[in-house]
N, C-alpha and C positions, 0 to 999 in steps of 0.2 A: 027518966032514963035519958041520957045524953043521946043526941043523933050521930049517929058515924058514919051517916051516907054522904055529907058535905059540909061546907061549913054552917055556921048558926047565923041566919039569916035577923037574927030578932036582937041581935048583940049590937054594942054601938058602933053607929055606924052603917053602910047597907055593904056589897060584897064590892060594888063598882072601889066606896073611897078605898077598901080595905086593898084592893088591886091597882091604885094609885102609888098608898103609901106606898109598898113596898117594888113598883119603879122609882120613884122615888128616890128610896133607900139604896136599890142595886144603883144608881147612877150616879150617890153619893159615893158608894163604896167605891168605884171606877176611879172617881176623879179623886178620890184621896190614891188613890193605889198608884196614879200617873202624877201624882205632886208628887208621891215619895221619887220618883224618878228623876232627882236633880243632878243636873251635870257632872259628869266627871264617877256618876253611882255606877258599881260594878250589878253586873246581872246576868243572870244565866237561863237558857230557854232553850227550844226545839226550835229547827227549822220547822217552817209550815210551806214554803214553796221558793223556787229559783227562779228568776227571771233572766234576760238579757245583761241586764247593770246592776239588778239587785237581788240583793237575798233577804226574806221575810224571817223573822223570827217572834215568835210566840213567847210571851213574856212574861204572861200570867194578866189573868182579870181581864179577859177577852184582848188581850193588848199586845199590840204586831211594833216591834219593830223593825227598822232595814239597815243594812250595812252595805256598803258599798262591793261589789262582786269583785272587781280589780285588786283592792286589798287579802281577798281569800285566795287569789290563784298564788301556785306554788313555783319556783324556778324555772319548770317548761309551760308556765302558762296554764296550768290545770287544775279546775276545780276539786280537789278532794274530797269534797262533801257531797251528802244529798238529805231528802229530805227526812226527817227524825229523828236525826243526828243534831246531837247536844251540843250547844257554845256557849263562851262565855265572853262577852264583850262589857263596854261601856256604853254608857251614856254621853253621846256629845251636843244634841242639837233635839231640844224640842219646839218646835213651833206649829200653830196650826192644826194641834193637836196630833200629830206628828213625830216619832221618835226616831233620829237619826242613831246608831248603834258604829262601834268601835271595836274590832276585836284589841289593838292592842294601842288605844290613843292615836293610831298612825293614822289611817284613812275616812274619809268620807266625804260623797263629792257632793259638797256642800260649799259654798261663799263664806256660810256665817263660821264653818269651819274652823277654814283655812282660819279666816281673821281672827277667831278667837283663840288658834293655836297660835294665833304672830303676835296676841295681846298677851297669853300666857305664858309665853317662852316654854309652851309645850312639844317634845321633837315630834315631827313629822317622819313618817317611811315615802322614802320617793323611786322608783324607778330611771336610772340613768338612760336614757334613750339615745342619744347622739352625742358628737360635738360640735361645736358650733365656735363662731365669734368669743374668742377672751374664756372660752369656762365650758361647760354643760349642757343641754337639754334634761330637764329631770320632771318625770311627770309625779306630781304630787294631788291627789286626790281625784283625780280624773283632769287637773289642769296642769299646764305645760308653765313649767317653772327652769328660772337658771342659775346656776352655780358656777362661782367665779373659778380657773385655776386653783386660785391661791388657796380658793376656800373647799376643795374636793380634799384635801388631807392635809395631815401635820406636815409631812418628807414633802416638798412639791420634787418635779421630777418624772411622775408618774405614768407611765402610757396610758392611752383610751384603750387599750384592752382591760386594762386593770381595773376598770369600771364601767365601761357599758355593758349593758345587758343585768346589771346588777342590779339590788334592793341593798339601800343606805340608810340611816339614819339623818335629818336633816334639821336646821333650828332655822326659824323663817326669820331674815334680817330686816326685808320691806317686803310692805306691804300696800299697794298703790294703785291707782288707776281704779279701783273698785275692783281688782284682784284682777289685771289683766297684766300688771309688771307685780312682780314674787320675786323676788333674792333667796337664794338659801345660803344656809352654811353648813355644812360636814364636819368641818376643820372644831367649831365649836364645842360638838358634839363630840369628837375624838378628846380634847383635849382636855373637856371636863370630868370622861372615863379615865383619861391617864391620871388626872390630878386623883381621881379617888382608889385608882389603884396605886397610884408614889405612895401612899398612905398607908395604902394596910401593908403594903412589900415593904414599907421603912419601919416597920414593927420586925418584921422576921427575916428579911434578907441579911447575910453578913458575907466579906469575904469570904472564901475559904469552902463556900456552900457550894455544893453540886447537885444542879437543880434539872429539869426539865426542859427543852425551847424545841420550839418549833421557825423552820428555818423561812423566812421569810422573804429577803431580797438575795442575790448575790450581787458584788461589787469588784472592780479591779483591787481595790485595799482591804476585801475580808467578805465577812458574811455577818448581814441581819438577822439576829434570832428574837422569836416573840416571847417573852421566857413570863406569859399570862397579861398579857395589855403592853405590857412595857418592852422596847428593842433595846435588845447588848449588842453589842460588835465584835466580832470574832477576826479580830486581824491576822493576816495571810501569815506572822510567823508562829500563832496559836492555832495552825490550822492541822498540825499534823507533828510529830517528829521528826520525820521526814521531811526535805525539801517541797514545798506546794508551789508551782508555777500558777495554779489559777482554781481558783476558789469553785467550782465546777470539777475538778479533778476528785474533789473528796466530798462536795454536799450539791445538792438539789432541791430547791423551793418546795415548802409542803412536807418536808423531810423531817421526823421527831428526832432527836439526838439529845445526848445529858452534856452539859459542861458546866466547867466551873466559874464561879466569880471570884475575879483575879482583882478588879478596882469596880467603887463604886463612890461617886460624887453626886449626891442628893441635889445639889445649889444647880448643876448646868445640866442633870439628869443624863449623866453616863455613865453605861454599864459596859465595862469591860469583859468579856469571857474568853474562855479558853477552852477549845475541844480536845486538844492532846492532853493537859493537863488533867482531866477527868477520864483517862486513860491510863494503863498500865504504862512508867517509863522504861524503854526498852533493854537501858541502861543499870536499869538497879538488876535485873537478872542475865546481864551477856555474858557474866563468866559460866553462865550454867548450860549453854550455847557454842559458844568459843572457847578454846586456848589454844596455849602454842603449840605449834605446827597444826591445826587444825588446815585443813585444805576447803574449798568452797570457790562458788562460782558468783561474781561480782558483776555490779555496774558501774560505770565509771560516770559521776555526775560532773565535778570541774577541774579544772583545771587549775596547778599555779606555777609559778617557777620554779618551787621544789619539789613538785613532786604531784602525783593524783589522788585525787579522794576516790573513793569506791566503796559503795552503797552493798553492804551485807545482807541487810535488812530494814525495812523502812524503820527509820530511825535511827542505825548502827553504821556511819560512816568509818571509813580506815584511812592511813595513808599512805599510800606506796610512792617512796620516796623516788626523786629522781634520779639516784645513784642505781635503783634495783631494772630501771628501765631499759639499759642501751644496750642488755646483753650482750656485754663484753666491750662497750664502746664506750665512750662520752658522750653524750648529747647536751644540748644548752637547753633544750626546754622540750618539756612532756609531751607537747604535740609533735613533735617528733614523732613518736609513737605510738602516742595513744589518742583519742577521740570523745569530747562525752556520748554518752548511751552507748559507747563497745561493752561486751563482756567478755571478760578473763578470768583463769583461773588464777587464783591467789592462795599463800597459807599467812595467816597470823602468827607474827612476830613475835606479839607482847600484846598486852591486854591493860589497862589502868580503867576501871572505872569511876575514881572518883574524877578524876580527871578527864574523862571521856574520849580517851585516847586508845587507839588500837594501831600498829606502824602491820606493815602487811608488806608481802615477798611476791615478786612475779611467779607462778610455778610454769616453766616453759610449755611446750605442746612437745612429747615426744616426735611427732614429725619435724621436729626443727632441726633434732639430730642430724635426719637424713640429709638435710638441704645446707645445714651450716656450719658445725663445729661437728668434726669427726668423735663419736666415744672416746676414744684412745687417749682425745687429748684430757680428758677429766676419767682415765684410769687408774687404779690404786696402783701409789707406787712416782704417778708422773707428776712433774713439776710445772706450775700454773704459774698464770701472771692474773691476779685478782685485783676488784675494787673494792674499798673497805664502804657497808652500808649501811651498819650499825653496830655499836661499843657498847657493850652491857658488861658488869660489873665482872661476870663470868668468864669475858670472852669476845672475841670478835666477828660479825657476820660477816662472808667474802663471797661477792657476787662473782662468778666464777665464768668463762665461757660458757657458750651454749644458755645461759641464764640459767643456768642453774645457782641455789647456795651452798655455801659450807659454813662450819662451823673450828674456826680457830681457839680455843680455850686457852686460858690464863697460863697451863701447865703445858703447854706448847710455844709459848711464844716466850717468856721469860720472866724477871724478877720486876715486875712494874707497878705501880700504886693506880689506883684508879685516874686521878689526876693526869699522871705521866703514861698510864696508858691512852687516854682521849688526846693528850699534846703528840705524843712520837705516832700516833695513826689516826690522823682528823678521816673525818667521813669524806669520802669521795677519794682519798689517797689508793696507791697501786701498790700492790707487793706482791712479790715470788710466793708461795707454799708451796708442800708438797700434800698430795692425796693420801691420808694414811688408811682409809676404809672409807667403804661404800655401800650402807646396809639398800637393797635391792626394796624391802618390801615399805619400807617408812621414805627412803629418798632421801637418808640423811647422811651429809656427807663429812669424814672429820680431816682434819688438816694441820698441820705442823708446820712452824719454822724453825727450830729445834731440830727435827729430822732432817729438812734443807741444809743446814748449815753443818750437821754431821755427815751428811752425803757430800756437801762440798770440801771439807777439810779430810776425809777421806780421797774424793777424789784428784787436791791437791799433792796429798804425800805419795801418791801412785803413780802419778806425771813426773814429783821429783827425784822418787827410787827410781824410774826408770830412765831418767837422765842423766847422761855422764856425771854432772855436779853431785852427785851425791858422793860416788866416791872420792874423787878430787876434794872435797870439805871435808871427810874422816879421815885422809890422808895429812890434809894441812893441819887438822887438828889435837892427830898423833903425833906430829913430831915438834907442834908447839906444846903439848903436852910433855915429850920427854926432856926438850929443852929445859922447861921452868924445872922439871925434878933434879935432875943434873945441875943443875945453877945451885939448889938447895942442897944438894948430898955435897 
């Protein structure tokens, strides 16, 4: 019968060798389990304690690694971890029996490190601390490292806010002194991500695409967007429909936004975009918005010699010509009157949008009446002195005292071809009409010269029945009458 109180004492061997081998054997297994641990091996473990500068991790087969504590703190400086909690890092540095751990290749404040990330062209994470002399302070592994200007980014340019206090990506260019002078490069590192994203964006970007960016710098010439690794340029006239004075008036850094790609040149890597364009144009629907005689309240953005633009709508310019300004006067130039940024009320003229033209009418202020042109003198019936402000195929616009409009039509004024009617009344010219109605609720006014010139040949032949000469010429022209009969009989 076997014994099962312990082992078999009579077997080969006595219990002492049998409790060698198998130290031994466990010491064997150890040190195979810490060979398979070669540089660069990923691995995963438990914390087993925190210290001041390092954190211990559990690796399996009694086997502690540490990682450098500097590399686990988060943006304010804080440990998120404790102990039990799972990580997974690298392998960078065994010596000594000793296993330095990585969580992401970036840190470990180790020499043989640093060196063997400067011998691998492997990136480094560094912390920018200060500025200094020509470049950086960047602490790297727990040692104080520096970065030239040139080499902190692609754009140089850039403020020290825009990198101190930060965590970068860094490629180590020297390495010297026995790691008491360190170079970095950023720039290197930036520009080896851009070359791998030109790559797969030159697979699937095409003009015409309306994509995603995030707004990155502003500029006096436009706006940097990050449209995934790669910056377009948003130039100040693709900034809006609308006139944009300054790139701040329509975006702000950090801002998501969609625009379109308008040009793209792979060979000098520029991207064009366009934020209005990847917007509705305001123009394919104003008719739906506006027509004529439509009335509204405007801005007045510039100025020129003939006349003012005024802003409807971001995006919907008009123009109110210089003829509809002097209310009732002539003026040589807009500022005369008017101001950019005033508002006035206006009605629209006309409308074109494939042309993107809208011509627009002062509409007076009823209190202008009280202070300048009496009612009576623009009463149905009275006879005006107007200025012609626009010729449409229909008819004539006539800016009238008080600024108000009227409206002359074809079948008031005469027998004239389009031609001959723009030659016999150029814009800006003066002429009599008279007021034939005045509908109160629209403000629209109709006007005859036809009815003028029948009121005046009327009031001719009234003057001259009532003047001796009329009888004195049917007297002389009865008795040249009976004469020439009498000649003939």
């Amino acid at each position: 019968m076997a014994n099962t109180n312990g082992p078999d004492l009579h077997s080969n061997g006595s219990y002492d060798d049998q409790e060698e081998d198998f130290a031994a054997l466990f010491e064997a297994s150890n040190r195979a389990d810490k060979d398979a641990l070669t540089r660069d091996a990923k691995i995963s473990g438990n914390i087993v304690s925190i210290g001041d500068e390092w954190v211990f991790v559990d690796i399996g087969g009694k086997t502690e690694g540490a990682i450098s504590k500097e590399e686990l703190l988060d943006s304010n400086r804080v440990l998120d971890l404790k102990v039990g909690d799972s990580i997974t890092a690298y392998v960078i540095v065994q010596r000594d029996g000793d296993i330095l751990l990585s969580v992401k290749m970036t840190q470990a404040a180790s020499e043989d490190a640093v060196r063997a990330a400067y011998r691998s062209g492997v990136p480094v994470e560094g912390l920018v601390t200060e500025e200094k002399k020509g470049g950086y302070s960047v602490l790297v592994f727990g040692r104080q490292c520096f970065c030239p200007y040139s080499q902190i980014d692609i754009v140089s340019g850039g403020l020290p806010d825009d990198y101190i206090g930060k965590k970068f990506s860094f490629r180590i260019t020297e390495f010297s002194e026995k790691g008491r002078n360190i170079v970095l490069s950023r720039r290197q590192t930036l520009e080896e991500e851009r070359n791998k994203k030109v790559e797969e964006l030159q697979q699937t970007l095409k003009v015409g695409d309306i994509i995603s960016g995030t707004v990155r710098k502003l500029a006096p010439f436009g706006a940097f967007v990050d449209i995934g690794g790669l910056e377009g340029l948003i130039p100040m006239s693709e900034l809006g429909w609308s006139r944009v004075d300054s790139a701040s008036d329509v975006l702000a850094p950090g801002e998501e936004i969609s625009v379109k790609i308008i040009t793209l040149d792979w060979e000098k890597r520029r991207i064009g975009l366009s934020l209005k364009q990847a917007q509705e144009n305001p123009w394919d629907t104003v008719s739906a918005r506006f027509h004529e005689g439509f009335e509204t309240v405007g801005t007045v953005t510039r100025l020129a010699n003939f006349g003012a633009f005024v802003e409807l709508e971001p995006g919907i310019e008009g123009l109110l010509h210089i003829s509809n300004l002097g209310r009732g006067r002539r003026i040589n130039h807009p500022r005369e009157a008017l101001s950019p940024g005033e508002s006035l009320k206006v009605r629209v003229m006309s409308i074109n949008p494939t042309e993107k033209r809208l011509s627009l009418d002062l509409v007076p202020d009823v209190q202008e009446f009280s202070s300048g042109v009496a009612p009576d003198e623009i009463a149905e019936g009275s006879v005006v002195h107007g200025e012609i402000q626009a010729v449409k195929d229909y008819g004539l616009f006539v800016n009238l005292p008080g600024g108000r409009t009227g409206l002359l039509r074809n079948a008031e004024i005469g027998d004239f071809s389009p031609r001959e009617m723009r030659k016999k009344f150029p814009l800006g010219s003066m002429l009599d009409v008279k007021i034939m109605s005045i509908d109160s609720e629209t403000n629209k006014i109709a006007l005859s010269i036809k009815a003028l010139e029948r009121t005046n040949e009327l009031n001719h032949i009234q003057e001259y029945l009532k003047s001796g000469n009329a009888k004195k010429s049917f007297g002389t022209f009865g008795e040249l009458l009976k004469s020439k009969l009498g000649k003939k009989d």
